[in-house]
Every structure is written in C-alpha cells, then in structure tokens.
C-alpha positions in Angstrom: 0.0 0.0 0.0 1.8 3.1 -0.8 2.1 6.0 1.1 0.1 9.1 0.5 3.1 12.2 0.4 1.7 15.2 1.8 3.4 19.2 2.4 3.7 20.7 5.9 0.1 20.6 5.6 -0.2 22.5 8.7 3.3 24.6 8.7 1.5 26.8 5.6 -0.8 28.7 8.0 2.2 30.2 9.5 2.3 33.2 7.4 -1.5 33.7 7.8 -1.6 32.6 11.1 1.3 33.6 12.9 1.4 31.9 16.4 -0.7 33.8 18.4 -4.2 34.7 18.4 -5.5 37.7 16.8 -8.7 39.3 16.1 -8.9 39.9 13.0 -12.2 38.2 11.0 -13.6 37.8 13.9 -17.7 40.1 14.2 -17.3 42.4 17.3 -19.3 40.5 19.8 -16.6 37.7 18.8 -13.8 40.0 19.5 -15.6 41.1 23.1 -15.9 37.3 23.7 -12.6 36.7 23.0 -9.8 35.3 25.6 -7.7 32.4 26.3 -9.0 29.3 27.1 -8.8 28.4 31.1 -6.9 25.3 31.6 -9.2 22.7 33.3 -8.4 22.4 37.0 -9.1 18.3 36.5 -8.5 16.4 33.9 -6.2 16.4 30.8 -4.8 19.3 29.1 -3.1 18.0 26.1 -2.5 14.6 26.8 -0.7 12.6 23.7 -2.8 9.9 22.6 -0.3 8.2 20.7 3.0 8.6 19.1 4.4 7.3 21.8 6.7 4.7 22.6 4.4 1.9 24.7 1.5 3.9 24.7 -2.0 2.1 24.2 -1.8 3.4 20.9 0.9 1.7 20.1 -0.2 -1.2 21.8 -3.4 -2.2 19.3 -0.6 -1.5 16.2 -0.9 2.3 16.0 2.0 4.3 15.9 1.2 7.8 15.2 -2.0 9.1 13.2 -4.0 11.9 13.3 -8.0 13.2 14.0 -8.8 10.3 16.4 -12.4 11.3 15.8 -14.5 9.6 19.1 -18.2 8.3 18.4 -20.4 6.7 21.1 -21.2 2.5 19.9 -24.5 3.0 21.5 -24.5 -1.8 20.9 -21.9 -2.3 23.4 -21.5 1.1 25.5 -18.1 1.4 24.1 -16.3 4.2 22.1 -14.7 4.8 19.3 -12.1 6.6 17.7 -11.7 7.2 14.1 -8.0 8.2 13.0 -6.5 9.4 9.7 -3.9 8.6 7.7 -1.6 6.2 10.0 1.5 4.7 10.9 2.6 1.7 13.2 5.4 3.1 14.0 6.4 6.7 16.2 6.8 10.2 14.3 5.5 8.4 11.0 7.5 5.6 11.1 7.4 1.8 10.4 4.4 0.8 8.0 1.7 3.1 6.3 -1.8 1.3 7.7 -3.7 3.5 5.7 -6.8 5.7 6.2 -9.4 5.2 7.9 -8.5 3.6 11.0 -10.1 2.6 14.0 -9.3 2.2 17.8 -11.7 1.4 20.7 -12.3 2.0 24.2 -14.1 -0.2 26.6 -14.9 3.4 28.7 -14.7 6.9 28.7 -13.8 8.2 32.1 -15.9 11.7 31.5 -14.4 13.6 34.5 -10.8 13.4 32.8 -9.2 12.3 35.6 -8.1 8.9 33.6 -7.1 9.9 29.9 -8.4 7.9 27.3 -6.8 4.6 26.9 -7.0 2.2 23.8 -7.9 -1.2 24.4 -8.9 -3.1 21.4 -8.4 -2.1 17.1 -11.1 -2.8 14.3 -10.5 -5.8 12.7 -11.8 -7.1 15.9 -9.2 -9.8 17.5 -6.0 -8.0 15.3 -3.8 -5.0 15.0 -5.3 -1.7 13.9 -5.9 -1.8 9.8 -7.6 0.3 7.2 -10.9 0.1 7.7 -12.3 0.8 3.9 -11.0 -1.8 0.8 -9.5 0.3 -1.9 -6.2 1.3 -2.5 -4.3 4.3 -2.8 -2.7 6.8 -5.8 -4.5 4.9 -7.9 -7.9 5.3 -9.7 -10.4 3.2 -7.9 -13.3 3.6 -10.2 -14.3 7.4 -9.2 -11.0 9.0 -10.3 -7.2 9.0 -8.8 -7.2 9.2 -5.0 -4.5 9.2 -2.7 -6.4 8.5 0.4 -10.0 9.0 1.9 -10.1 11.2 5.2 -12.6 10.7 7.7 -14.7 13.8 8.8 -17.1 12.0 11.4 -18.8 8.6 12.5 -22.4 7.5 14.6 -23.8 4.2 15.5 -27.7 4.0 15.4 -30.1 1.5 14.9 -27.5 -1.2 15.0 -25.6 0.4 11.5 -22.4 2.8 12.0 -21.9 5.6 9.5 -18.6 6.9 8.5 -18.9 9.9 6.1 -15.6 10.8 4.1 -13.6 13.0 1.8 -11.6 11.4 -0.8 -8.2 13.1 -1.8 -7.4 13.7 -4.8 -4.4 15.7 -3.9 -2.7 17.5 -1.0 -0.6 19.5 -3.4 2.5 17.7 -2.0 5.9 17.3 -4.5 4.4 14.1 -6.9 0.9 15.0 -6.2 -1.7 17.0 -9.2 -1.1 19.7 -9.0 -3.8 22.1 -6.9 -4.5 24.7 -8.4 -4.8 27.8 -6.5 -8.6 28.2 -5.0 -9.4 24.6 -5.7 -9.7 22.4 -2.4 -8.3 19.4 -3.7 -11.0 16.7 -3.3 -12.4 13.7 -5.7 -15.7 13.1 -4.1 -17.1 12.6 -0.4 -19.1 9.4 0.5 -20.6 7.9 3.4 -19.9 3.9 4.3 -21.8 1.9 6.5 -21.1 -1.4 8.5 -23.5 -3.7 9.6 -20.6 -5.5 11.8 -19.5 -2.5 14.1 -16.4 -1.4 12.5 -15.4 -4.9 11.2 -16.1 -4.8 7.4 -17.8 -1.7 5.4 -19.7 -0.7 2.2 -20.2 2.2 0.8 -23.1 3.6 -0.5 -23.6 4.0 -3.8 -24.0 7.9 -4.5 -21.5 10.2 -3.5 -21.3 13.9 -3.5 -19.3 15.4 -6.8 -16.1 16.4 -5.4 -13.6 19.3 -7.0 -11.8 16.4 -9.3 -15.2 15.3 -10.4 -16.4 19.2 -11.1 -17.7 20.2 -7.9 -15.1 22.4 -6.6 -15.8 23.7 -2.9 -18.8 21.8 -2.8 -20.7 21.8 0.7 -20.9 18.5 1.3 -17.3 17.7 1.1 -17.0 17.9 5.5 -19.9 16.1 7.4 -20.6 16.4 11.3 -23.6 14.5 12.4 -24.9 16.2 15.4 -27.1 13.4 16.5 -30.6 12.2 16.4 -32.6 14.7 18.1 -35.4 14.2 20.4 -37.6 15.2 17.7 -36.8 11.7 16.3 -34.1 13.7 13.3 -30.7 12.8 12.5 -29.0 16.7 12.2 -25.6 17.0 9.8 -24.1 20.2 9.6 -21.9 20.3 6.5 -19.3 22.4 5.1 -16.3 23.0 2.1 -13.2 20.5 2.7 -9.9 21.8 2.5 -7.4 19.2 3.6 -4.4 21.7 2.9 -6.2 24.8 4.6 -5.3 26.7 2.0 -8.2 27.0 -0.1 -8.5 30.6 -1.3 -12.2 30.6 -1.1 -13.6 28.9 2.1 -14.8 31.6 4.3 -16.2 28.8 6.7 -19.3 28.6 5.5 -21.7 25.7 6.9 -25.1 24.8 6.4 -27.6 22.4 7.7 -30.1 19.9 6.8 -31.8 16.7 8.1 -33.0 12.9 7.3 -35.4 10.7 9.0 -33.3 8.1 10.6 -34.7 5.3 8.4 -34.7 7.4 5.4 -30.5 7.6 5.8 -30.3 4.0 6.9 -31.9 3.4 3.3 -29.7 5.8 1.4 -32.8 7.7 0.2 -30.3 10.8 0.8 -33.0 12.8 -1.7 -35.2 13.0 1.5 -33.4 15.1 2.6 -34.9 18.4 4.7 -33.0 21.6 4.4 -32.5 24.5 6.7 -33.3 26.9 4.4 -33.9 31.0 4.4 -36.9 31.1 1.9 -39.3 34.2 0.9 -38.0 36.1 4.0 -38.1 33.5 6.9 -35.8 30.3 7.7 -37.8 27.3 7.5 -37.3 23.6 6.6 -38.1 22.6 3.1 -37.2 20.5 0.3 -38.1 23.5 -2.1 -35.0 25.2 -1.7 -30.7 24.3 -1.1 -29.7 24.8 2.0 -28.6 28.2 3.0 -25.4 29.5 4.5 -25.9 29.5 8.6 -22.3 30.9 9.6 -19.7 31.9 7.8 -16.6 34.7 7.7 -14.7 31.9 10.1 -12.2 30.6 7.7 -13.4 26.9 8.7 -11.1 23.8 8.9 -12.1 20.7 10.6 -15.4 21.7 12.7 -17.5 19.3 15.1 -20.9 19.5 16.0 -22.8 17.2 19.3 -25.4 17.3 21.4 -24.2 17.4 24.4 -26.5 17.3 27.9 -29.2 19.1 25.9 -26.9 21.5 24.4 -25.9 22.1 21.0 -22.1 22.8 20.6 -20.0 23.1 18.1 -15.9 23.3 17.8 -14.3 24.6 15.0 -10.3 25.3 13.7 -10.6 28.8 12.7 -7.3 28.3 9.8 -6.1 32.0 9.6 -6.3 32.7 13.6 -4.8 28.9 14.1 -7.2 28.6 17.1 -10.2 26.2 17.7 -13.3 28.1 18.9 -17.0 26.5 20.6 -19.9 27.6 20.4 -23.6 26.8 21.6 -27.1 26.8 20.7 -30.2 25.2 22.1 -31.3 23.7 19.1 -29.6 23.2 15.4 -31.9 25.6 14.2 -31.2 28.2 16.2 -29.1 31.0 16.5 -25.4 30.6 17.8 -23.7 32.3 20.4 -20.7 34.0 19.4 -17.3 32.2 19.1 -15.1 31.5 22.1 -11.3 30.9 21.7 -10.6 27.8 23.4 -6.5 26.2 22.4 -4.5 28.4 20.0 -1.2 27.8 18.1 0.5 28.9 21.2 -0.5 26.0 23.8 -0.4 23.8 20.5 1.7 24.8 17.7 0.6 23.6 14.1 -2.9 22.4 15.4 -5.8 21.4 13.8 -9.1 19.5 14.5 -10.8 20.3 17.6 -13.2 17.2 17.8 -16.1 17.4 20.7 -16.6 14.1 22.5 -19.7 13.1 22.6 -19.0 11.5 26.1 -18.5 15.0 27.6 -20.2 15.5 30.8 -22.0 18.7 29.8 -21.3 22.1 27.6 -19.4 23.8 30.4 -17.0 20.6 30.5 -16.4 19.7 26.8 -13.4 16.7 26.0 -11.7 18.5 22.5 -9.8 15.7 20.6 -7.2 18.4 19.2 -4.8 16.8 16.4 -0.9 18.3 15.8 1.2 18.4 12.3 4.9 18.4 12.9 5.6 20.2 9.5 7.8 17.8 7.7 8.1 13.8 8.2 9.9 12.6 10.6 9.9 15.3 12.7 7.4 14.8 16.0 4.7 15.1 16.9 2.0 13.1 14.3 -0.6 12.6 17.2 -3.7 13.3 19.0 -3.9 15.1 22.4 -6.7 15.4 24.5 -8.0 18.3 26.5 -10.9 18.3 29.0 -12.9 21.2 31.2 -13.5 23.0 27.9 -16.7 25.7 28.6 -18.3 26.4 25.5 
C-alpha cells in the first residue's frame, strides 16, 4: 500500500496565522468574547494519545496518526475513535496502515481524571488496519485518490456511518497539482457497516467532489450532530480543505436533516433543508440549504449534542485557534465564538473534535490533532484536553 506524500500541511498557516491569536475576521461581539482558554483544574490538558513509545496506541498497532475522531457505539456502550492517515510506528515511522482507521475503548472516564486509553483495534481480534477496501494513488473507479479522510462517525439502529472525503491531492511534491482556490477533493461518501467497524460498504451515491467538477462543494466535511429528540438525524456540513489553503472557504456551513430510516436506506434525496426562503428560515425540500455561519475561515469543525446543548468546535485556519460555540437547538441562533487552544499552547494544530461523552457544555473533552511540518519530525498525534466551557 503506498504512502500518501503530503506538504507541511499545517506549517503553511504560518504566514497567515502567525502563532498567536488575533482578532482579525472575527464580528465584534466575537472579539468582546474573546480570551484564552482556562486550563481545566481536573482532567487532561493535552495529553498525547499516541505517538508514543508503549503507549495504548501503540499497543493495538498504531503508531502515530492523526483526527482520532470519538463516536459513542450505543450496541456495546463502548467508544470509538476514528484516525486518519496512520502509521505503526512513532513520528510516521514503520508501516503506512492507511486511512481510515479505528481504535476502541471499553470506557470513557468523562471527568478526565483517567485519559483515554485504547484497548482493542477494528478488525476485531487484530492490529489496527484500514478500515475501507480500496487502495491508494490509484484510480479506484471514481478517479485518482491518494487516500479517503474521515470527517465524522455515529452508531444508530445497530448500523455505523462513516462519512468521508476522498483526496485527490494535498498538493504535496508528486501529487496534481492544486491549483490555487481549488480544495483538492475527488468526491465525499458515506460507508456503512452492519458488523461495528469490522467490514464496510459504501453507498452507492457520492457527493461530486472538485476532481469530479464540484469544486468547494458543501458536502465535502460532514458532522452529524445526532438524532434529536424530535426523532431527526441533524448534519451540519461544510467546504473541505485538507491543505487549509483553499483561497475561497470563508467557513461557510449549512444544515439539513434525514429521518433516521430514510438515511439507513440511502434515500439521501429526502433530505430536509434549513433553508432562508421568501424572507423567513424554514425547513423545506423546495429550496438548497442556505449558509448559517460563515466569515470563520473553517477547517475541521464538530458539531454534538451534548447534555441538551448544541455545541459546536471549529479550527478557525487564519487565527490557528479552535473556537466553541452553543445553541439550544440546530436551528437556532449561535452564540458567538469562544477561543478555546491556540497555536501557542499547540503549535501547528488542527481539528478540535467534541466528544460526545463530555459530561455537559461547560465541560467539553476537545480531541485536538498536531502536524509536525515535515516527516519525521514529531509530533503526528492526537492530544486530549478536558474542562472546555463552550
């Protein structure tokens, strides 16, 4: 399986960046809200997940990998963790497993006073492995790929749903080239397994990606928020831009909605959008969804229920600093960004992942991911941060 090259993919928001927070893009009531993030008196406060020698990482085959994005397996009470492109071995070493990959956890302590620990890989009973059969730089029926990212996972109704973003290219030395304010992708998709984890299909539509003439489409990045009370299964969606440097993704993210059975079937046409239509927002299927936030300069973003509360992470790229925010439903109005870990307490950060374990919205777990700017050079890994108030 070859090895997908990527650039500093996370060194090139220095120049726009810097390495500390600013304020620029941000709407005045985000600029009043603004300060830095208090470190949680309990719990962990950027605690390596992996790429570590002997860590529990390491332990189920996994070296060093990136997004670790956690997902509650409602069959078992368990959680899980979805990574990125991997490695077995430290600092991108040893064998390329591929992407997506899976650990598991027996139990999340949710008070942070145990970090999370790794105890068993998908395939079940073996070392961690890629978790979706098709192989890389190499056209797999859709177009060339290099390797298909994960952007979220959910268990319900006894299925698990993994939506993704296939790669067509990082803009790394040997890649297509990317040309400038294209994001890069093939195609997004969204697999399924009946077995928890163990073997996957993919549906058979997927969303037209930049490669396939859908540049910057909004359904490249998928969060699902969670089946509601009101018996709907919620995604938030947005632009991908693996290389944050997509000239023209302000962040913008809409919203729209399935009936859980209607999504189990792939009947992704019934879908119900969050739409503003002859002067008021409304659900429809008359109308495209319509922009909810934008002007953030979006990377990876998040999106969970959490103890009634709606709250949503996000990696501002320009500021290099991963905001929350809240709302009481998905349809309503959001409060105004809150800085929570910038490039100073994390340097070439990205992700920002909201466990859906976290106790409540004034206690958030963040799953924060770190790029080491060339390979070879550490960190590659995961660290975890608890106590977050959103």
């Amino acid at each position: 399986m070859a090895t997908p090259s990527r650039p500093g993919r996370r060194s090139v928001l220095r120049a726009g960046m810097g390495l500390a927070l600013g304020t620029a893009g941000l709407s005045a009531a985000g600029r009043a809200a603004a300060r830095p993030a208090v470190a949680a008196t309990t719990g962990q406060n950027g605690t390596p997940l992996c790429d570590q020698p002997g860590d529990s990482a390491s332990q189920q085959g996994l070296g060093s990998g990136d997004l670790a994005i956690p997902y509650y397996r409602e069959h078992d009470n368990s959680w899980g963790y979805v990574f990125g492109d991997s490695w077995t071995g430290i600092q991108q070493s040893g064998t390329y497993i591929g992407s997506p990959v899976m650990l598991n956890q027996a139990g999340f302590d949710a008070s942070g006073a145990t970090p999370i620990s790794f105890t068993w890989a998908q395939p079940t009973g073996g070392q961690a492995g890629q978790l979706f059969g098709y192989t890389h730089r190499v056209d797999n029926g859709y177009g060339w790929e290099i390797s298909r990212i994960p952007n979220d996972c959910i268990e319900f109704g006894g299925r698990t749903y993994l939506q993704y973003t296939s790669v067509y290219t990082w803009g790394a030395p040997g890649d297509p080239v990317l040309d400038p304010g294209h994001d890069g992708s093939l195609m997004s998709g969204v697999a399924y397994s009946d077995d928890y984890g163990v073997t996957w299909q993919d549906y058979a539509y997927h969303w037209p990606g930049d490669h396939q003439g859908e540049n910057q489409s909004l359904y490249g990045m998928w969060s699902f928020a969670g089946i509601d009370p009101d018996g709907w299964l919620y995604v938030f969606s947005k632009r991908w831009n693996g290389s944050h440097v997509n000239s023209a993704d302000g962040g913008a993210i809409q919203l729209f909605r399935y009936q859980p059975d209607d999504f189990r079937a792939g009947r992704f046409e019934a879908q119900q959008n969050w739409a503003y239509l002859n002067g008021s927002w409304q659900w429809t299927t008359a109308a495209p969804p319509s922009v909810i936030l934008s002007g953030n300069n979006t990377g990876e973003f998040s999106v969970k229920r959490i103890g009634g509360t709606y709250c949503m992470s996000y990696f501002d790229v320009r500021l290099g600093t991963i905001f929350t925010r809240t709302a009481p439903r998905p349809d309503s109005p959001w409060s105004v960004p809150l800085p929570q870990i910038t490039a100073l307490q994390v340097p070439n950060l990205y992700g920002g992942y909201i466990h859906p374990g976290s106790p409540s919205a004034s206690a958030l777990t963040l799953i924060v991911s770190q790029w080491p700017g060339q390979v070879g050079q550490p960190p590659y890994w995961v660290r975890q941060f608890d106590g977050i108030r959103a």
